[in-house]
N, C-alpha and C positions, 0 to 999 in steps of 0.2 A: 602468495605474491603480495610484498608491502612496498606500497607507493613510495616513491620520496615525499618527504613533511615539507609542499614549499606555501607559498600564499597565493595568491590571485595573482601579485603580478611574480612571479619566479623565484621568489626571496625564500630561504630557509627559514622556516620555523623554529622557534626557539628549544622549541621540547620537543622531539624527531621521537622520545618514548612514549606519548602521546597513545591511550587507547585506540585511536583512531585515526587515520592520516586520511585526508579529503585529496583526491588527485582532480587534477583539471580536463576540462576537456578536450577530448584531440580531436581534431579532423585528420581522420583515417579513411581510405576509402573503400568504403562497403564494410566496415566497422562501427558500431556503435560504440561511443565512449562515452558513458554518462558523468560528472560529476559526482563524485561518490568516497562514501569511506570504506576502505577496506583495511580490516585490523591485522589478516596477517592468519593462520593456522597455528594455535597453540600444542603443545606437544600431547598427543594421546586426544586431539579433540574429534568432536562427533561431527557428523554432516553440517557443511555449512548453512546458516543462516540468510536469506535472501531477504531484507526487511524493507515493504511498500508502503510510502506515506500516500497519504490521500488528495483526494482533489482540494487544490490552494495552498498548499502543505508544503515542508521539503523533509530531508532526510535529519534533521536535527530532531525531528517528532522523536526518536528516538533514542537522542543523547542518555538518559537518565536509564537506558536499556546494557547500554554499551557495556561497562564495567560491570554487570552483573552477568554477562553472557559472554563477553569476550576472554575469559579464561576455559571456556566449554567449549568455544567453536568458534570458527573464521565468519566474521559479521562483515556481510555485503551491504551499503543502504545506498544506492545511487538517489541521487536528484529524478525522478522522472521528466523529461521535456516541459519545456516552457515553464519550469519548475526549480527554486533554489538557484546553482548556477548549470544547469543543465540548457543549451537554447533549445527553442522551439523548435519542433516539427510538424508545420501544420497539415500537412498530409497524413501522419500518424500517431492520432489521437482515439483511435479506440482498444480498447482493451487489450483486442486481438492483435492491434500494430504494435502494441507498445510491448505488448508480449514474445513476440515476432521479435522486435529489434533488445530484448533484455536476453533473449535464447542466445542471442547471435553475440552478445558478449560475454556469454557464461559461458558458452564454447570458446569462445577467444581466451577465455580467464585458464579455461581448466578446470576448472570446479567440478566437475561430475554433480551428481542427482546431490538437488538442494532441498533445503525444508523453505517452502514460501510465505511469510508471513505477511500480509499484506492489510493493511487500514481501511476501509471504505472503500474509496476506488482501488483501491492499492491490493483489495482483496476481491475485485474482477480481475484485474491485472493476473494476480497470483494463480484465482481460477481459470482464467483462459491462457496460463501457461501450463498448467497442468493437464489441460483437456488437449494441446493443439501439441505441446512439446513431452508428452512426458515418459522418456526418458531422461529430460533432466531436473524433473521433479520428484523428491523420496515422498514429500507431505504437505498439504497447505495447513496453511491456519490462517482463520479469517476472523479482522474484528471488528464487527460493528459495520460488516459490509454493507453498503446501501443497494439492496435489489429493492427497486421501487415498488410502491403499491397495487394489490392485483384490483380486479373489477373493471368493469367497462370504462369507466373514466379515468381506468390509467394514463393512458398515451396520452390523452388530452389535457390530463393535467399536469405531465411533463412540456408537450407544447407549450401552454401557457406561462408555463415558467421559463422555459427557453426565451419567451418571446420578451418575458419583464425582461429578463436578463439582457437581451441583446437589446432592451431601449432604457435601460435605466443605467447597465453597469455593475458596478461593484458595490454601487448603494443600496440596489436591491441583494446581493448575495450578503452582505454583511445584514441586512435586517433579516434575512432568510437561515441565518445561521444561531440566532437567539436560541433557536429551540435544541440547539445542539448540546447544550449545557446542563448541568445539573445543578441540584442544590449544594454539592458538593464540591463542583468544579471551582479549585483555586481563581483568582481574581486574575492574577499574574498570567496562567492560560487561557481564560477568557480575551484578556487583550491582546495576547500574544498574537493567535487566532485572527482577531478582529483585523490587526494590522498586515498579518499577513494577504490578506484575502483582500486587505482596500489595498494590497500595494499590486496586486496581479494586473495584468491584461487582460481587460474583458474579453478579451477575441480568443485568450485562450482558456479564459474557463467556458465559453461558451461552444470551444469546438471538442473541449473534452465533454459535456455535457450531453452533446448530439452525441458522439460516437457511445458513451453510454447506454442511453435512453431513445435513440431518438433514428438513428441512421440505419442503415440496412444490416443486417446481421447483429444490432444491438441486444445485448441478453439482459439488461438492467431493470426491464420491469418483470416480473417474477411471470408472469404469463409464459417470456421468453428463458429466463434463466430457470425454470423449471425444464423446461425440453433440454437445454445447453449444459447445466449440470448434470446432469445422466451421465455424461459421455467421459465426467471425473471418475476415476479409477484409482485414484491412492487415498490416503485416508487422510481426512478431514479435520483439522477440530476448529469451531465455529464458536464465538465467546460475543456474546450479544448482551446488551445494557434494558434490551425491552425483548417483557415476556411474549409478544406478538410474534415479535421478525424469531423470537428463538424456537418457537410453536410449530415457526411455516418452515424452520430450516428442516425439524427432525423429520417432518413429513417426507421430506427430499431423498428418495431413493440413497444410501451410503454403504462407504464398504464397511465390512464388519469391525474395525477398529475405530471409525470415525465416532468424534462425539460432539455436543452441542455442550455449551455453558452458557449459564444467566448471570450477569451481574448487576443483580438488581442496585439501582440507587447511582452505579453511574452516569454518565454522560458518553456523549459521542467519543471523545477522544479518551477512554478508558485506555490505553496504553501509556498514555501521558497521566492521568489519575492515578493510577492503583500501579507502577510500574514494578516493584516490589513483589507483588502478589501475581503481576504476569510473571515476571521471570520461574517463578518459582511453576509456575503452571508451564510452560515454554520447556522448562529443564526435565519436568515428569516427561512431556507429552514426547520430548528427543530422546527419554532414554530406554534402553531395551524392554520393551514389555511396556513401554509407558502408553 
């Protein structure tokens, strides 16, 4: 299924051949329609692509992915909520909601079982549609997912951060974001980054943030996402920038195909760093035997 090419306000786009067409949102009811590009089933292509950008993020994280994947398989990358041009929904803002309402429009799509790629948040997302829906899951892959830190002062040091966040704003998350970076991370995605994140609504990184970390049924701090990943049953591949978080994935009970990767020397946003070197991982891990 390919969108019509129009713009924000209904105008045709110039180039309808366009890798990617962004469709708009519709208010359908008991529908979700996110904001999203869908490029379309290429002939002889593999399982589609469901590709999740992270918290502050939107579906452009992705651009530099598109034209190396989009002749392989049908590329889905919705805006999630309160995200890109997606609107909010402030009642569903945990993993498990967003999850819930991205099912309800892959069934609407037709897609049958996806491969879920998802970014930090974007790879709970992925995970808790694999765990809650999957039948329409073939595979995740997670990069650089953020399950919070274990030990007793987890929760407490998500609280605290909750609480900067919800009395400072976007000044505390743009300084809280420094550490995302690497020595390698381009300038240009550094501020890209920075601007996206001052341009949000506090209220809604703050109620993605709860439903993470922080709300009832949260699996974001590894205490919890230890019990809650169990219950994944198709295979995994996990591509992490720090030898730590790659350490505590392998330990994670998986099924026999699943695998972890380290990419030492990146940065948080390694999909957007090294995009060349994922695809090329992404093409192995979708094809037979891969």
């Amino acid at each position: 299924m390919r969108h019509r090419a129009e713009s924000s306000r209904g105008e045709p786009i110039a180039d309808p051949e366009a890798v990617g067409v962004r469709s708009e949102s519709l208010t359908v009811p008991d529908v979700f329609r996110p904001a999203a590009v869908d490029t379309g089933t290429p002939p002889g292509g593999g399982a589609p692509l469901l590709l999740l950008h992270g918290w502050s993020c939107d579906g452009e994280d992705w651009a530099a992915l598109l034209p190396l994947l989009s002749p392989h398989h049908r590329l889905l990358v919705p805006d999630l909520p309160g995200h890109g041009g997606t609107p909010d929904r402030p009642d569903r803002c945990a993993p498990r909601e967003v999850a819930a309402d991205l099912a309800a429009w892959l069934r609407d799509l037709g897609t049958g079982p996806v491969i879920a790629v998802g970014h930090s948040m974007g790879g709970q997302v992925a995970g808790a549609l694999a765990v809650e829906h999957p039948r329409l899951v073939h595979s995740v892959v997670t990069l650089a997912t953020g399950y919070g830190g274990d030990g007793a002062d987890a929760a407490a040091r998500a609280a605290a951060e909750q609480e900067a966040l919800l009395r400072e704003g976007t000044a505390w998350a743009v300084r809280a974001l420094a550490d995302k970076f690497a020595e390698a991370t381009p300038p240009a995605l550094r501020r890209r980054h920075e601007g996206l994140l001052a341009a949000m609504d506090p209220g809604v990184l703050a109620r993605y943030r709860e439903g993470m970390y922080l709300a009832r049924g949260a699996f974001g701090l590894r205490s919890a996402a230890e019990v809650y990943l169990r219950r994944r049953r198709c295979p995994t591949l996990a591509v992490h920038s720090s030898a730590a978080a790659a350490a505590w994935e392998r330990s994670l009970p998986a099924h026999p195909r699943s695998r972890v990767v380290l990419w030492e020397g990146a940065g948080h946003f390694l999909h957007e760093e090294r995009p060349t070197e994922l695809a090329r991982l992404l093409r192995s891990w979708c094809s037979p035997g891969g």
